[in-house]
N, C-alpha and C positions, 0 to 999 in steps of 0.2 A: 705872800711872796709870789712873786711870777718868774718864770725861768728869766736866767740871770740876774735875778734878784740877789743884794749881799746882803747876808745873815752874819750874826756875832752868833759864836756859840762858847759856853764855859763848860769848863769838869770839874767835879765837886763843888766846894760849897755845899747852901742849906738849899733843900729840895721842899716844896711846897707850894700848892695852887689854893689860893684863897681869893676866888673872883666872889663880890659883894651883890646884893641883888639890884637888878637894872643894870647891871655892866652887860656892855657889849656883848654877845658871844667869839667867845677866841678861838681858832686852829691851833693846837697844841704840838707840837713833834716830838716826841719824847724818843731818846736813844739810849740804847742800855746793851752792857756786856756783861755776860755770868751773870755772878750775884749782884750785879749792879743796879738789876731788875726791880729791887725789893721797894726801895723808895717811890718808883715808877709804878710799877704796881700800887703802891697805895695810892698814889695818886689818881691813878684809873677808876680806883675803889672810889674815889672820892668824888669823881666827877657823876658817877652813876649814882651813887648816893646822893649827892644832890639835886639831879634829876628827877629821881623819885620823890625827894622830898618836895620841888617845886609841880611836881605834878597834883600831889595830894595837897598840897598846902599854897599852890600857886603864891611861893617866897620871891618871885623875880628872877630866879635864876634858867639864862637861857644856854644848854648845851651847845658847843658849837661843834666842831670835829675833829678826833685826836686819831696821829697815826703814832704809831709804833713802832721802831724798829731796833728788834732784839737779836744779838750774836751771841751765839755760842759755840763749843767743840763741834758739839750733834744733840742730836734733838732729845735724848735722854738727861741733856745739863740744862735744856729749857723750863724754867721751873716756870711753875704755874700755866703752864702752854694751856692746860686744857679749862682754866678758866678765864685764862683772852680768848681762846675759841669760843666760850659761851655769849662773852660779851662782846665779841663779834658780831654774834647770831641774832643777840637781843637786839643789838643799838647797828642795823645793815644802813651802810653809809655814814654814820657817826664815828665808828669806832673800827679803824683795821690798822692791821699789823701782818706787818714783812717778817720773818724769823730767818737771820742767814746762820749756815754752821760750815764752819770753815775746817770739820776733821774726820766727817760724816763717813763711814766704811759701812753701815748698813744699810739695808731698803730705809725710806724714809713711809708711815703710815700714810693711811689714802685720806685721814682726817688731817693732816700739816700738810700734805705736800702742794696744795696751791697758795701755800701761802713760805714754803720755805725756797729759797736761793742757798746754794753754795755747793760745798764738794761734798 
């Protein structure tokens, strides 16, 4: 997409990324609220998994770039924060994620706060 680009987007439905090997690499957007994360997150799993697998086993499969953007109350309902921050760290440039919280009353830690937006 390029700015002002139109996008379709759906909610709910069946969640799953099963790119084949020699398929293109794709930019992903995955958006998730609360526990809505949970599907998303495997997905994440899955894309890193298959990276590694095409590294050691060169199957075809090329990562392309996934962003993230995950809401919650505050950064304590962010479930799994600290293993998208890993996989942040592993895959820099492949793999980032926005965290906005929309009910935030404490300090936000110095490990989210360049990556979180809201109150």
């Amino acid at each position: 997409c390029t700015l002002d680009s139109e996008v379709a987007l759906r909610v709910g439905g069946d969640f799953f990324f099963d790119p084949q090997p020699g398929d293109s690499p794709v930019k992903l957007v995955l958006i998730a609220g609360g526990v809505g994360i949970n599907p998303l997150f495997s997905i994440l799993l899955h894309i890193v998994d298959l990276h590694g697998y095409q590294e050691g086993k060169g199957n075809g499969y090329k990562m392309g770039t996934v962003k993230l953007y995950y809401s919650a109350k505050n950064t304590s309902e962010l479930l799994f924060k600290k293993n998208i921050l890993g996989l942040m760290n592993a895959f820099p440039g492949k793999i980032t994620c926005h965290f906005h919280v929309t009910q935030q009353s404490s300090q936000i830690c110095k490990e989210l706060q360049p990556h979180v937006t809201g109150k």
